[in-house]
N, C-alpha and C positions, 0 to 999 in steps of 0.2 A: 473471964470475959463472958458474959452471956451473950446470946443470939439475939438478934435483931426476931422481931415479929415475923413471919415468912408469908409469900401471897399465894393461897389456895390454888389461886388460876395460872400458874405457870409451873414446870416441873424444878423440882430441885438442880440437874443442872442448866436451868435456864440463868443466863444474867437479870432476870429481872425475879426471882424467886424472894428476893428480902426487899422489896422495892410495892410500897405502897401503894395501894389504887383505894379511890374514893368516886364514887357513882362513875363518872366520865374522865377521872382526870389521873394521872400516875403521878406521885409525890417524887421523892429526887431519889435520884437513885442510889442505890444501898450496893457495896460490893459485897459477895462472900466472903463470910468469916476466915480468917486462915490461921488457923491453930498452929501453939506451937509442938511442936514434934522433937526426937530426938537426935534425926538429921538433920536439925537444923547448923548452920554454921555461920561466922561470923566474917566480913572484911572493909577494908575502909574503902571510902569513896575517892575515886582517883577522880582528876582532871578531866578525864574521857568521860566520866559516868555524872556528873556536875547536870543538873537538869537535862537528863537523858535517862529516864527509867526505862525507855525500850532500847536500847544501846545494851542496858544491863541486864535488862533482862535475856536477849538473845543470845549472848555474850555466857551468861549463865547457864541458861534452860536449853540452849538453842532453838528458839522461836520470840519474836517481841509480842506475841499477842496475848502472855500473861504478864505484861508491864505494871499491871495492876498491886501485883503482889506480894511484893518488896516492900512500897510503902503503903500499904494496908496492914501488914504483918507487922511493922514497924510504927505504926501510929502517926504516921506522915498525914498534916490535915489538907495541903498541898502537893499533892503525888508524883512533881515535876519540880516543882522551885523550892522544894526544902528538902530535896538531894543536894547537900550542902559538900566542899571541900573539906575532904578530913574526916568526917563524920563516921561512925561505926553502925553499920546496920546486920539487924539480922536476916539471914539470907534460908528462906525456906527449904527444906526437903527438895529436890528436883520430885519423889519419890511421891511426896503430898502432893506438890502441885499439879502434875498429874492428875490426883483425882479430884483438881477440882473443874476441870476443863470436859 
């Protein structure tokens, strides 16, 4: 996976660090990369977790404010409605996530 382009004018853990700017205007926004790691691990998606990525994230991580993470990691182009029933995702490091916050 390569890196997205990064924006000079924000610090690396800023959320808008891979997120475009052109003279006055900020292009869409870009999440950090989340690599894979060797903590990572795998589980299905239950009922409860069904378009609820901050349910699983906190559930996970204990905090919903890296919801993000899961389906980034995972290639979800929908970060909310393609937490599908059944479905196997990979579940980051607690350990990474951490350093990306």
């Amino acid at each position: 996976m390569s890196l997205p382009k990064y924006n000079p004018h924000y610090k690396q853990e800023s959320t808008y660090h891979y997120t475009h700017v052109t003279s006055r205007y900020m292009g869409y926004y870009v999440h950090r990369p989340v690599r894979p790691s060797s903590g990572d691990t795998t589980m299905m998606i239950t009922e409860r977790y069904v378009n609820r990525p901050d349910l699983l994230s906190f559930d996970v991580y204990g905090m919903e404010d890296v919801w993000w993470v899961i389906p980034v990691r995972n290639g979800l182009q929908d970060p909310v409605f393609d937490l599908k029933l059944g479905m196997t995702v990979v579940v980051p490091d607690p350990f990474e996530v951490r350093s990306l916050i």
